[in-house]
N, C-alpha and C positions, 0 to 999 in steps of 0.2 A: 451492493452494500451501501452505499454513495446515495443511490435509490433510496432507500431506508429510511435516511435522515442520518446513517451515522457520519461519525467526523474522520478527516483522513487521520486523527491520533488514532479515535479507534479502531479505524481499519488494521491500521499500524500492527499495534497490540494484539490484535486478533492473527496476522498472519502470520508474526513473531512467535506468539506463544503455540500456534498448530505447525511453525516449521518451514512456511513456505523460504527457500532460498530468497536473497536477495541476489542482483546480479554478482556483486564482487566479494560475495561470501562474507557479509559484511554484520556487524554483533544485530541488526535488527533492519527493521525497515521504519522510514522514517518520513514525517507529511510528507514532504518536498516530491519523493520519490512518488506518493501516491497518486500526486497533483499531475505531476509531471506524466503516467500514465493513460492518466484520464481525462489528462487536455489532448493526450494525440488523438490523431482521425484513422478512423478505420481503412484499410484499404477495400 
């Protein structure tokens, strides 16, 4: 998605409104968190 050109808001929005969990059952997901995925390294 990232790929895309969209923004980590709207990744946000998007996983928020189809459902995906956040880790601590939290009201939504939020940039920080997106960021925060997509700077880690694969193993």
């Amino acid at each position: 998605m990232s790929n895309d050109g969209l923004s980590y808001r709207k990744i946000c929005d998007f996983w928020t409104s189809v459902g995906v969990p956040t880790k601590t059952q939290g009201k939504g997901w939020q940039p920080e968190m997106i960021r925060r995925l997509l700077s880690r390294e694969m193993p």
